[in-house]
Backbone as CSV, one residue per row, in Angstrom:
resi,resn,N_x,N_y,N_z,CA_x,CA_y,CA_z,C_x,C_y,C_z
1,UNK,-12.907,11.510,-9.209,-12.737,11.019,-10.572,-14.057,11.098,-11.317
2,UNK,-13.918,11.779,-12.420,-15.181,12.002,-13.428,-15.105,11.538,-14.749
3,UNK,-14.341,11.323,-14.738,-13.671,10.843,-16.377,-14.368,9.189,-16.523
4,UNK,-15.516,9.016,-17.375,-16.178,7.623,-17.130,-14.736,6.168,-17.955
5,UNK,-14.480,6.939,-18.880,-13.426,5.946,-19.321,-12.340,5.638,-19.261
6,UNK,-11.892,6.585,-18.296,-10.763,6.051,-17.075,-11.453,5.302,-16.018
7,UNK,-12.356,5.391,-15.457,-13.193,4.462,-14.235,-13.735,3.408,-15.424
8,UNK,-13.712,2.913,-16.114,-14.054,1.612,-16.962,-12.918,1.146,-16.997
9,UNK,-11.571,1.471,-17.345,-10.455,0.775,-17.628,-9.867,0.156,-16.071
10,UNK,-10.224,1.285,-15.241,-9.854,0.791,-13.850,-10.567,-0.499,-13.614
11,UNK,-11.897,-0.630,-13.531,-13.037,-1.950,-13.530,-12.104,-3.075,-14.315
12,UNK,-12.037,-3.086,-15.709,-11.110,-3.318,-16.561,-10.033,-4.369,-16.131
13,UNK,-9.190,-3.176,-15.692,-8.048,-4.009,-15.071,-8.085,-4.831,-14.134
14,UNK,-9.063,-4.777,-13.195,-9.259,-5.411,-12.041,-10.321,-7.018,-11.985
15,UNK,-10.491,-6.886,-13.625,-11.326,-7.965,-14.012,-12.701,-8.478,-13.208
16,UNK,-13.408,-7.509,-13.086,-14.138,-7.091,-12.071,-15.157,-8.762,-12.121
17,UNK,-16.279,-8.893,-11.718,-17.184,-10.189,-12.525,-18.244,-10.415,-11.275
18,UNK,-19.562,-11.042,-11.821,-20.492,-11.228,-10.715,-20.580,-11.385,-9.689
19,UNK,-19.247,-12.485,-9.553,-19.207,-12.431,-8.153,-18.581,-12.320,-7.479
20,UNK,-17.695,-11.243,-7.506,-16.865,-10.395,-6.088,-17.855,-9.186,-5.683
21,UNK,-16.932,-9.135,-4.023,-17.429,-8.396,-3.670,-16.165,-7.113,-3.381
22,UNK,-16.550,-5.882,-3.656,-15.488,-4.884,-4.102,-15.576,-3.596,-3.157
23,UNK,-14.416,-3.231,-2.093,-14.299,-2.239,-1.808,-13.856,-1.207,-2.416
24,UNK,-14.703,-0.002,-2.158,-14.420,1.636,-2.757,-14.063,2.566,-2.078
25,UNK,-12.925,2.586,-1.904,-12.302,3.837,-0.601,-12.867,5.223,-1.097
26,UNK,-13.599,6.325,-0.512,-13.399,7.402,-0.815,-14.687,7.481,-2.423
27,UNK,-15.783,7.221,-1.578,-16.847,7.305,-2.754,-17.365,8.252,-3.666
28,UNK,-17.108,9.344,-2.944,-17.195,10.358,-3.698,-18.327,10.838,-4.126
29,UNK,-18.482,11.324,-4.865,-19.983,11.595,-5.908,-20.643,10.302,-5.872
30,UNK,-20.127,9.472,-6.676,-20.618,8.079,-6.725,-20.552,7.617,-8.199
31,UNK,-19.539,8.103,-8.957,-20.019,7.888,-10.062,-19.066,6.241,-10.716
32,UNK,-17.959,5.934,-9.704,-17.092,4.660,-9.873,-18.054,3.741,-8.913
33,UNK,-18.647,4.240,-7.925,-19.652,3.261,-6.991,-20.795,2.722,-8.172
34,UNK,-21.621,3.581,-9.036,-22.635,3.048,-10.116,-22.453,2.171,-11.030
35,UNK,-21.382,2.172,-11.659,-20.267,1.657,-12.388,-19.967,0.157,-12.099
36,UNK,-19.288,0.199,-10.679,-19.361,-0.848,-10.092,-20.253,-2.347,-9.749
37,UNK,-21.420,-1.334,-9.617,-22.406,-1.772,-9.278,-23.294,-2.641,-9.871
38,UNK,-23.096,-1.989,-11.664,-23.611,-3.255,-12.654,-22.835,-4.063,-13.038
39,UNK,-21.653,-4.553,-12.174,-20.545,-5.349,-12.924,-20.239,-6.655,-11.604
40,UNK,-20.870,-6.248,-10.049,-20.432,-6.994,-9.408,-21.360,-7.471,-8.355
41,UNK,-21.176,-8.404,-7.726,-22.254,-8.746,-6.312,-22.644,-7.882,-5.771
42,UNK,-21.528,-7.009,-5.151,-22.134,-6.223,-3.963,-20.454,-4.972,-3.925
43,UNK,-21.066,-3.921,-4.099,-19.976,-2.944,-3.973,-19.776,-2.209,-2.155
44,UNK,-19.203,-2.273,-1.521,-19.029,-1.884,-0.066,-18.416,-0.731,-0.285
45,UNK,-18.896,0.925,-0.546,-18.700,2.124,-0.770,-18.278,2.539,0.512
46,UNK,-17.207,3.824,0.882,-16.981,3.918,2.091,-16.773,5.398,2.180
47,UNK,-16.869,6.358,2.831,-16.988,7.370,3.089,-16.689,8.573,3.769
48,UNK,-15.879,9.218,3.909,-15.420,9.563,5.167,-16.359,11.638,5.040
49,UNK,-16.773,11.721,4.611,-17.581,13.341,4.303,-18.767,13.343,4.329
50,UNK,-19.608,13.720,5.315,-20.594,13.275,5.974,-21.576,14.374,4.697
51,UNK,-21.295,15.145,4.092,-21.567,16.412,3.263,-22.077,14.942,1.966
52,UNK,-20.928,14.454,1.574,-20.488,13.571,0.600,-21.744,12.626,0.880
53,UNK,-21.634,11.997,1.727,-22.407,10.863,2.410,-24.151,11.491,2.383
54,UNK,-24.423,12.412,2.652,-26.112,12.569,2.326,-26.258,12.557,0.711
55,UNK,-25.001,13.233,0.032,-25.706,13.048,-1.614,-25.399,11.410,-2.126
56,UNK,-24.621,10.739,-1.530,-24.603,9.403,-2.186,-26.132,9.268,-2.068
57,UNK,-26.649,8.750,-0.158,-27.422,8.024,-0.164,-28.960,8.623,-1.382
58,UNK,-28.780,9.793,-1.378,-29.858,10.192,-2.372,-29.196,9.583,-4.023
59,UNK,-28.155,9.573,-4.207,-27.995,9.392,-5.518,-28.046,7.400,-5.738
60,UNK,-27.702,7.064,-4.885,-27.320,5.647,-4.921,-28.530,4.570,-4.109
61,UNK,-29.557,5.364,-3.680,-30.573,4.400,-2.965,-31.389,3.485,-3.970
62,UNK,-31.351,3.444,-5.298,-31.852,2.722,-6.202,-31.364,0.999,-6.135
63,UNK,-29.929,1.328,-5.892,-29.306,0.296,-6.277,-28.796,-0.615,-4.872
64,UNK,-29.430,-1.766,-4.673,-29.168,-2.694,-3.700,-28.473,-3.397,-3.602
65,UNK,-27.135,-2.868,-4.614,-25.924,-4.296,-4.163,-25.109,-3.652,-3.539
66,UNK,-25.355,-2.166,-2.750,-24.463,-1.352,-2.496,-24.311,-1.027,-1.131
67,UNK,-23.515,-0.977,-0.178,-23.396,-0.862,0.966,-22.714,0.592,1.138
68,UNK,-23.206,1.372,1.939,-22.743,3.128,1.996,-22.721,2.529,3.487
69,UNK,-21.292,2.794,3.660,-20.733,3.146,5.212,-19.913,4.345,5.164
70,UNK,-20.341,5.077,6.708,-19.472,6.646,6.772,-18.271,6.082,7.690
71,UNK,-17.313,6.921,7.893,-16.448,7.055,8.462,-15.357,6.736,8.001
72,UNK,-14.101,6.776,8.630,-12.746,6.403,7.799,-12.775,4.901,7.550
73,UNK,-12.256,4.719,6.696,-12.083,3.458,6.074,-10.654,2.744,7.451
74,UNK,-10.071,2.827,7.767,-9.007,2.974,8.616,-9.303,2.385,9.969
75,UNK,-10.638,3.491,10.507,-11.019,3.173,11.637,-12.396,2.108,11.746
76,UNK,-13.445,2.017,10.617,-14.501,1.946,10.758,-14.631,0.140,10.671
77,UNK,-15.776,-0.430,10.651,-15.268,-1.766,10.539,-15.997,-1.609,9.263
78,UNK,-15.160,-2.999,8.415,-15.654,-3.238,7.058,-15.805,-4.411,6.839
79,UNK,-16.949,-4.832,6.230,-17.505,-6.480,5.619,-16.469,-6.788,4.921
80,UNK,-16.438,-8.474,4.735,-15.188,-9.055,3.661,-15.581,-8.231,2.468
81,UNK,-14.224,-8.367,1.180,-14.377,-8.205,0.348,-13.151,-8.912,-0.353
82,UNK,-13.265,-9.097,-1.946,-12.404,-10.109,-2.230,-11.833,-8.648,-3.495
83,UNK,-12.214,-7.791,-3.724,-11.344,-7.045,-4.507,-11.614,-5.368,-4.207
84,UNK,-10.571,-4.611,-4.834,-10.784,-3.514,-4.602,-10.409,-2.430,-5.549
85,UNK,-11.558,-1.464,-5.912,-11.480,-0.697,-6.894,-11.460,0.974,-6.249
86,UNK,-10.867,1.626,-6.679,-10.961,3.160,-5.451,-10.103,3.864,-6.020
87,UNK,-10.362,5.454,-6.278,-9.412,6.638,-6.036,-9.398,7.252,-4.670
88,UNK,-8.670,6.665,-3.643,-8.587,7.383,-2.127,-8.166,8.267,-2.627
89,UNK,-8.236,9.401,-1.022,-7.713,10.688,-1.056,-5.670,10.133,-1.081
90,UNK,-5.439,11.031,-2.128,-4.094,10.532,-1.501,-3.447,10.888,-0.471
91,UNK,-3.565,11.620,0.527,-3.443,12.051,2.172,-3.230,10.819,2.868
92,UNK,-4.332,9.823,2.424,-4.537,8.599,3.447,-3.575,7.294,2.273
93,UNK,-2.641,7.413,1.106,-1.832,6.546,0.709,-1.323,5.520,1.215
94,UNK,-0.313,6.153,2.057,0.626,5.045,2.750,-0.257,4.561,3.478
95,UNK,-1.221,5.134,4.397,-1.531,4.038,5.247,-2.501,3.231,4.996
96,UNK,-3.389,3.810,3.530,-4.095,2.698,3.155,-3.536,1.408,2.460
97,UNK,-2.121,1.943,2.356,-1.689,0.347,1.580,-1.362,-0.382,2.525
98,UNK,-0.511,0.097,3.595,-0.534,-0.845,4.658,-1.628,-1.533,5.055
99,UNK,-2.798,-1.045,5.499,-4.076,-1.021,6.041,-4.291,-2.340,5.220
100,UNK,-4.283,-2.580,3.603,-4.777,-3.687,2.715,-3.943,-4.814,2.453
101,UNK,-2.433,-4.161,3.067,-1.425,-5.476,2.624,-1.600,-6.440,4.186
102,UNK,-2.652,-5.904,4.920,-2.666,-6.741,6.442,-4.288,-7.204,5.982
103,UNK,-5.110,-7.520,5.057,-6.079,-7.992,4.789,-5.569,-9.158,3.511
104,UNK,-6.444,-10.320,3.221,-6.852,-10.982,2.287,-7.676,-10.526,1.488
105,UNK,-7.218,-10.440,-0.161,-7.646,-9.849,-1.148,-7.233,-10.785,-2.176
106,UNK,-7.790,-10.290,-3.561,-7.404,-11.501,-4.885,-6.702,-9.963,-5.578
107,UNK,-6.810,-8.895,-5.452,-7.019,-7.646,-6.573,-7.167,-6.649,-6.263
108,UNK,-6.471,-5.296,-6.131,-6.530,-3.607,-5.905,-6.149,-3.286,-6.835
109,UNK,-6.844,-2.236,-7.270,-6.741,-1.214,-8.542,-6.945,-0.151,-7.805
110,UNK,-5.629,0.628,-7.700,-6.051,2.005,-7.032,-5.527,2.905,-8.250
111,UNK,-5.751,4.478,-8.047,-5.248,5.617,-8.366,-4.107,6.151,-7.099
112,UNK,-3.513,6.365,-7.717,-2.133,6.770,-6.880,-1.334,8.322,-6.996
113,UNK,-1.189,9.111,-6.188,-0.278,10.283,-6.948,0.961,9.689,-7.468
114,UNK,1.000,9.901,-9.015,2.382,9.151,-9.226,3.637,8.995,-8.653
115,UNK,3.848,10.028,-7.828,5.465,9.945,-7.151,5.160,8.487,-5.892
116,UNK,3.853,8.750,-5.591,3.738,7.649,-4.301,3.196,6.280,-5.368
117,UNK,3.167,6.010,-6.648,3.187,5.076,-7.060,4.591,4.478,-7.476
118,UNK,5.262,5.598,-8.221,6.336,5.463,-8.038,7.769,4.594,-7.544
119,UNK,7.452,4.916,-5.802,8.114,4.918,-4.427,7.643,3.456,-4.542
120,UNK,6.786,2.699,-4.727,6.186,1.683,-4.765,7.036,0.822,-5.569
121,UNK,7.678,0.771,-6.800,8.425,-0.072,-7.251,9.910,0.482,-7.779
122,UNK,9.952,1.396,-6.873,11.515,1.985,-7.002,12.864,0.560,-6.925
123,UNK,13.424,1.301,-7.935,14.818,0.309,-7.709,15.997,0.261,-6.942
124,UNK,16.131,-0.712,-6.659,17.340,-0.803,-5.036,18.476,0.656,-5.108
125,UNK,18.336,1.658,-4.429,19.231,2.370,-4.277,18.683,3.440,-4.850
126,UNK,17.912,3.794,-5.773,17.254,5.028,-6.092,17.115,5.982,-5.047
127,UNK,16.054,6.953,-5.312,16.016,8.102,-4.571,14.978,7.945,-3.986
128,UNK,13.775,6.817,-4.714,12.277,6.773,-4.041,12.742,5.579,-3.164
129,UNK,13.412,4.480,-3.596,13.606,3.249,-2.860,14.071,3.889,-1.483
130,UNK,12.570,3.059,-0.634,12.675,2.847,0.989,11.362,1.933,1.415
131,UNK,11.224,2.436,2.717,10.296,1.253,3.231,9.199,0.733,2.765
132,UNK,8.876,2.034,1.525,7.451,1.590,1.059,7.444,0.765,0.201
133,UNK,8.824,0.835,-0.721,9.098,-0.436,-1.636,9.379,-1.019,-0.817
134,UNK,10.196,-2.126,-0.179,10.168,-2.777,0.259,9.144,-3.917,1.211
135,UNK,8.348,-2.734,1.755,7.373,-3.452,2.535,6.554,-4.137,1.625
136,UNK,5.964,-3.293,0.273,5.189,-3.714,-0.604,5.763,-4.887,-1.366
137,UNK,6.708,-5.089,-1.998,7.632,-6.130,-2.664,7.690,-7.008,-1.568
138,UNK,7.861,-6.854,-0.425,7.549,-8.674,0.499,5.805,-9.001,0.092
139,UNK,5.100,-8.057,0.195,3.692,-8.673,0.538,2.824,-8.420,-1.024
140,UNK,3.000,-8.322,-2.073,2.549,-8.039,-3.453,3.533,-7.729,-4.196
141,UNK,2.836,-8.436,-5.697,3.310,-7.442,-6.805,2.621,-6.598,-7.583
142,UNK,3.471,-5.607,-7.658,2.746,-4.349,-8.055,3.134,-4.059,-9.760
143,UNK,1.943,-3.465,-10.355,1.828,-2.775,-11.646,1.782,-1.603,-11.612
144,UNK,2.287,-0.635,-12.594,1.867,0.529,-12.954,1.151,0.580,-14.550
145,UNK,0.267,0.779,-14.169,-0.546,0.991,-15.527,-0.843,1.577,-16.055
146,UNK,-1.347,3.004,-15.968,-2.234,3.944,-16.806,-1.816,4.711,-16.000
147,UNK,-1.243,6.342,-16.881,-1.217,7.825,-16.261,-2.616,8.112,-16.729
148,UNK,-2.976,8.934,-15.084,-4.359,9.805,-15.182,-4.135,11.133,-15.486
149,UNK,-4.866,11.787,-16.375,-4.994,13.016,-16.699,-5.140,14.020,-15.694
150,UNK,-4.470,15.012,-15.401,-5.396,16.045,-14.425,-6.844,16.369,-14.276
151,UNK,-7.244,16.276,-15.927,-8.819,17.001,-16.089,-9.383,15.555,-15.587
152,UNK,-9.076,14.582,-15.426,-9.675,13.530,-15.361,-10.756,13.493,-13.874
153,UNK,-10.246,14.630,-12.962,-10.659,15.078,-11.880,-11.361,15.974,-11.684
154,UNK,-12.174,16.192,-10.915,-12.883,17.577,-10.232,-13.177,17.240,-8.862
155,UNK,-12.614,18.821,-8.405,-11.831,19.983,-9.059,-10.036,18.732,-9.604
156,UNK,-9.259,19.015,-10.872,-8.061,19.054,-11.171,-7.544,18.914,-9.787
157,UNK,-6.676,17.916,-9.420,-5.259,17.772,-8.660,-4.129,18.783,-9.080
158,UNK,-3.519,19.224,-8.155,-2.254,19.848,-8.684,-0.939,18.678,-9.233
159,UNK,-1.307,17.312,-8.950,0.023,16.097,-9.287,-0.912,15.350,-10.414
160,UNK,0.052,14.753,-10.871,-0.639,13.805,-11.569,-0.721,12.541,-11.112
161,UNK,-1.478,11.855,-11.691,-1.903,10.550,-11.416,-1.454,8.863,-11.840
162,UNK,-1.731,7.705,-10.608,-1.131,7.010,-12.009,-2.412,5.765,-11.442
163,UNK,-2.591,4.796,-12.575,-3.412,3.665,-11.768,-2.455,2.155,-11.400
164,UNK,-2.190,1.892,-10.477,-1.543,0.757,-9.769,-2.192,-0.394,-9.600
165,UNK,-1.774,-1.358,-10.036,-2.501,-2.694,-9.826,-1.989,-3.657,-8.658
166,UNK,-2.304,-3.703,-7.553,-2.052,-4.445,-6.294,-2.707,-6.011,-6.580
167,UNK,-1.316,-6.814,-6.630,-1.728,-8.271,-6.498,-1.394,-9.191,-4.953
168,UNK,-1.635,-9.568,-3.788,-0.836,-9.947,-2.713,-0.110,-11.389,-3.535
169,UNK,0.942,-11.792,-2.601,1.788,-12.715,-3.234,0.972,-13.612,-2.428
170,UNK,0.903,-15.135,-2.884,0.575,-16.268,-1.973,1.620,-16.989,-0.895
171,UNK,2.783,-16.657,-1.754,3.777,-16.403,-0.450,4.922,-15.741,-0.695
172,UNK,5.648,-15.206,0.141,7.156,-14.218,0.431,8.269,-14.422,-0.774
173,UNK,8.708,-13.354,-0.839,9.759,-14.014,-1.961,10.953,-14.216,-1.240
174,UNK,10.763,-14.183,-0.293,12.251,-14.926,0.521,11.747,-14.959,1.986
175,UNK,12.500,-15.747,2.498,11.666,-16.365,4.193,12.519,-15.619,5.295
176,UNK,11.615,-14.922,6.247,12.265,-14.532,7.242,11.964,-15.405,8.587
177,UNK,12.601,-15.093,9.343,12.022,-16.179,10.637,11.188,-15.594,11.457
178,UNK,11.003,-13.822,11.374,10.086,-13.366,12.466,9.580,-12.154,11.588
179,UNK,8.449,-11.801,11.207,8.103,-11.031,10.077,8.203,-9.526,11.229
180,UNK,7.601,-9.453,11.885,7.298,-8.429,13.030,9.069,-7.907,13.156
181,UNK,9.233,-8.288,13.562,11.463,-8.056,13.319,11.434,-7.384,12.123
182,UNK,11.464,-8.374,10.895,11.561,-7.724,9.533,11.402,-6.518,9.582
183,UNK,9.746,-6.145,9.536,9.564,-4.886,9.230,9.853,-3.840,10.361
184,UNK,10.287,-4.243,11.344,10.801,-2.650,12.306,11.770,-2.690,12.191
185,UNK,12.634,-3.922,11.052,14.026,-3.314,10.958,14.248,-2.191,9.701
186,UNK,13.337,-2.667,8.752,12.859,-2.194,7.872,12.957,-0.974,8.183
187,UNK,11.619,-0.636,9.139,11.580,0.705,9.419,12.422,1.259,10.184
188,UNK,13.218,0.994,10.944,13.868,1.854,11.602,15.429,1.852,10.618
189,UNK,15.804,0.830,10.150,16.631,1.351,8.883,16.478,2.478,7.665
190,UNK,15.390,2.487,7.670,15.050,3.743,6.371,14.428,5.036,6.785
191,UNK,14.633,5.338,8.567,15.070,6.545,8.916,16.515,7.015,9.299
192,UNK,17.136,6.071,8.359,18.722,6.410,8.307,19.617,6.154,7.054
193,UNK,18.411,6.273,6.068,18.471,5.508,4.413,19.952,5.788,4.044
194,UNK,20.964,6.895,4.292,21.700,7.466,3.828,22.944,7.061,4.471
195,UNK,22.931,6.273,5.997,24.031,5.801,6.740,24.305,4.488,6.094
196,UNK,25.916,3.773,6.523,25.747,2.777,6.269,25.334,1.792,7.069
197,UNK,25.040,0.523,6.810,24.357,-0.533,7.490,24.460,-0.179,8.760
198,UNK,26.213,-0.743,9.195,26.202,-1.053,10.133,25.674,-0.135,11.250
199,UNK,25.527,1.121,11.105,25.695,2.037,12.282,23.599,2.023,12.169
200,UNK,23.203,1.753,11.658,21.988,1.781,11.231,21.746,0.965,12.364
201,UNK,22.329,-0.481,11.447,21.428,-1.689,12.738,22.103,-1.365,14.089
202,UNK,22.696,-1.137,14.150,23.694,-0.589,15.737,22.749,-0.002,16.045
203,UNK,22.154,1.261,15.964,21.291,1.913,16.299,19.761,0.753,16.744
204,UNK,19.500,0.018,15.389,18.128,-0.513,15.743,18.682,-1.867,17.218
205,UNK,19.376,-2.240,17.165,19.852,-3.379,18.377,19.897,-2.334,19.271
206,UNK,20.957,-1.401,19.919,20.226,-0.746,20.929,18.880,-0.667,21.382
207,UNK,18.147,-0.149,20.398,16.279,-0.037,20.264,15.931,-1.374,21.278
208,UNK,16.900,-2.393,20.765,16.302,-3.865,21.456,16.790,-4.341,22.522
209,UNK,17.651,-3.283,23.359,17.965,-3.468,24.787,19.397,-4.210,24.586
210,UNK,20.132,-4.325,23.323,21.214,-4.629,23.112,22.267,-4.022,23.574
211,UNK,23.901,-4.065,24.609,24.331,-3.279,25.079,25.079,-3.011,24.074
212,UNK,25.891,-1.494,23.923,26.576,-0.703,23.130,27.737,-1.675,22.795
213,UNK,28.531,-2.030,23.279,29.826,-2.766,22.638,29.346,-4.035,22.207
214,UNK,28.753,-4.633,22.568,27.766,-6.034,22.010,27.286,-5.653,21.093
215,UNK,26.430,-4.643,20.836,25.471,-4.252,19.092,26.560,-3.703,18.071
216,UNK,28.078,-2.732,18.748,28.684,-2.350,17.571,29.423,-3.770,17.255
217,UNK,29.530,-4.629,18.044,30.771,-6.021,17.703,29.703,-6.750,16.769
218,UNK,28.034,-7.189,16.718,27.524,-7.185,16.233,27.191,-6.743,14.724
219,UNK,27.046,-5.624,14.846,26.369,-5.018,13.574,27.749,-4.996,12.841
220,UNK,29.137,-5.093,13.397,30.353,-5.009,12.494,30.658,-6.781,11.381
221,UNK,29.851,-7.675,12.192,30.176,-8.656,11.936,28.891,-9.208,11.022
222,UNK,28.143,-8.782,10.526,26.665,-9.229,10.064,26.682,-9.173,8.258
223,UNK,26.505,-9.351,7.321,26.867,-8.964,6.288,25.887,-8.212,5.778
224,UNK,26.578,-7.225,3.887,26.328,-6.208,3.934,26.417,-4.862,4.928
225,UNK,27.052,-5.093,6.481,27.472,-3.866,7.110,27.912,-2.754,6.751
226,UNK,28.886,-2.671,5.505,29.584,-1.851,4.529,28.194,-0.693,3.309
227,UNK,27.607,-1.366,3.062,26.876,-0.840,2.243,25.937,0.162,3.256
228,UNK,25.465,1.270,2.370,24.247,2.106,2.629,23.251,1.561,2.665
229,UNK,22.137,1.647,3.450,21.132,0.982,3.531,20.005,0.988,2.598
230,UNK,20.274,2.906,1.496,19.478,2.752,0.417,19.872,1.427,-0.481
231,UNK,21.172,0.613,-0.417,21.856,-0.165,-1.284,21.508,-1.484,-0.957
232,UNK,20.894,-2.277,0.084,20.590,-2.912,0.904,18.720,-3.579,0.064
233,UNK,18.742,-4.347,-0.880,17.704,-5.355,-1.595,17.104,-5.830,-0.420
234,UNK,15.453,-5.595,-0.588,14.539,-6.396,0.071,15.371,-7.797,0.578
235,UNK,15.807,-8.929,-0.428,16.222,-10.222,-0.207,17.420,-10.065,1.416
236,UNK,18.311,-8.903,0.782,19.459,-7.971,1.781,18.965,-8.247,3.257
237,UNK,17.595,-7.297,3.306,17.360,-6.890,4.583,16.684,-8.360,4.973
238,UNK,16.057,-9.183,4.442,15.483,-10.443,4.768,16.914,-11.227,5.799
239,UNK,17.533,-11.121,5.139,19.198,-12.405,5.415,19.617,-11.662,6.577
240,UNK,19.705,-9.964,7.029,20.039,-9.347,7.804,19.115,-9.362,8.766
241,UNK,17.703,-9.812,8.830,16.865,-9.926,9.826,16.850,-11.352,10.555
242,UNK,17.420,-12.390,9.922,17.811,-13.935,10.458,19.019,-13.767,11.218
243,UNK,19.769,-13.101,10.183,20.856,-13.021,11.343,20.993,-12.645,12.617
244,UNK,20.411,-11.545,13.062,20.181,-10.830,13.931,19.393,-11.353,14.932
245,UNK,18.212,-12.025,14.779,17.549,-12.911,15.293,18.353,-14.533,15.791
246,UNK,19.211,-14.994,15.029,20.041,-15.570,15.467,20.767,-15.359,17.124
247,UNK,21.124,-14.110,17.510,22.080,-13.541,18.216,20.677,-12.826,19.416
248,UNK,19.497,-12.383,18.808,19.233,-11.378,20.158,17.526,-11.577,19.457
């Protein structure tokens, strides 16, 4: 990202202020790390291009609120931080949102390829709605804010862009009894987005050592069984994960 007044509006949105401290996935040149830098405590820049990583430290050794760590953000360890400002590569998307919805945060402002921002607040039954909405809608609410320009980049993306505002919720919008359940039902339901329920969870109760005529007498009797699982509301799969837990 080169475009300075798209990286101000991002700061912007994220209501940046003295004293947070702000992770930067994917530092880049450094020109959202500088930026950063006169607006907050301490910016924790992160790096994964070791090419990348010798011109920061020459471009950015002036400035001492700045922490340059190499390696993946993913694998590497990282100091607290209470907000987060970043254009990741989008390659590493999904798993950087996961990666942040399993941390304590006040604030993410990312850049997103729009279709994977998208997928993010898709509506029940759409074509993007699956695990990624869902997972995200239990653990934040999400904004879409600002389309990024292509030129806004160098070199230009072939997709366009969008900027997403990640808030975590302080708590669930509906209560499950075993979160770890939740989401592998989650997931193993929305590699079958297109079946209906029941044969879905039939499938995931097997997974759980459930015997075959026990999981289909099961999954026939559970509600919502009838519906497709693209059709199946976050709240849906919450009530379908108690139940189930009820029984096995």
């Amino acid at each position: 990202m080169t475009n300075t007044e798209v990286l101000h509006r991002m700061i912007s949105y994220a209501s940046i202020a003295e004293e947070d401290t702000v992770l930067e996935v994917g530092a880049g040149l450094g020109f959202l790390t500088r930026l950063l830098s006169e607006r907050c405590r301490k910016v924790v820049a992160v790096e994964v291009d070791p090419r990348l990583i010798t011109i920061l430290r020459r471009r950015l050794q002036s400035l001492q609120n700045v922490e340059l760590i190499e390696g993946d953000v993913l694998s590497v360890s990282i100091p607290p931080f209470n907000k987060t400002v970043s254009t990741p590569p989008y390659s590493i998307s999904s798993l950087l949102l996961f990666w942040l919805l399993d941390r304590k945060f006040d604030c993410a402002v990312l850049t997103f390829q729009r279709e994977f921002a998208e997928r993010m607040v898709a509506p029940v039954g759409s074509e993007n709605y699956g695990r990624l909405t869902v997972t995200t809608y239990y653990r934040a609410e999400v904004e879409l804010l600002d389309h990024v320009p292509k030129n806004a980049f160098h070199p230009p993306p072939d997709v366009d862009s969008t900027i997403v505002r990640i808030t975590p919720r302080k708590s669930p919008p509906f209560t499950v009894r075993d979160e770890e359940t939740f989401f592998h039902l989650v997931r193993t339901l929305f590699t079958q987005r297109n079946k209906k329920a029941r044969m879905a969870i039939f499938s995931f109760l097997c997974g759980r050592g459930v015997g075959k005529e026990t999981a289909l007498r099961l999954a026939d009797s559970l509600p919502f069984h009838d519906k497709r699982v693209r059709e199946l509301a976050p709240e849906d799969l919450g009530a379908l994960t108690n139940e189930i837990l009820r029984f096995c």
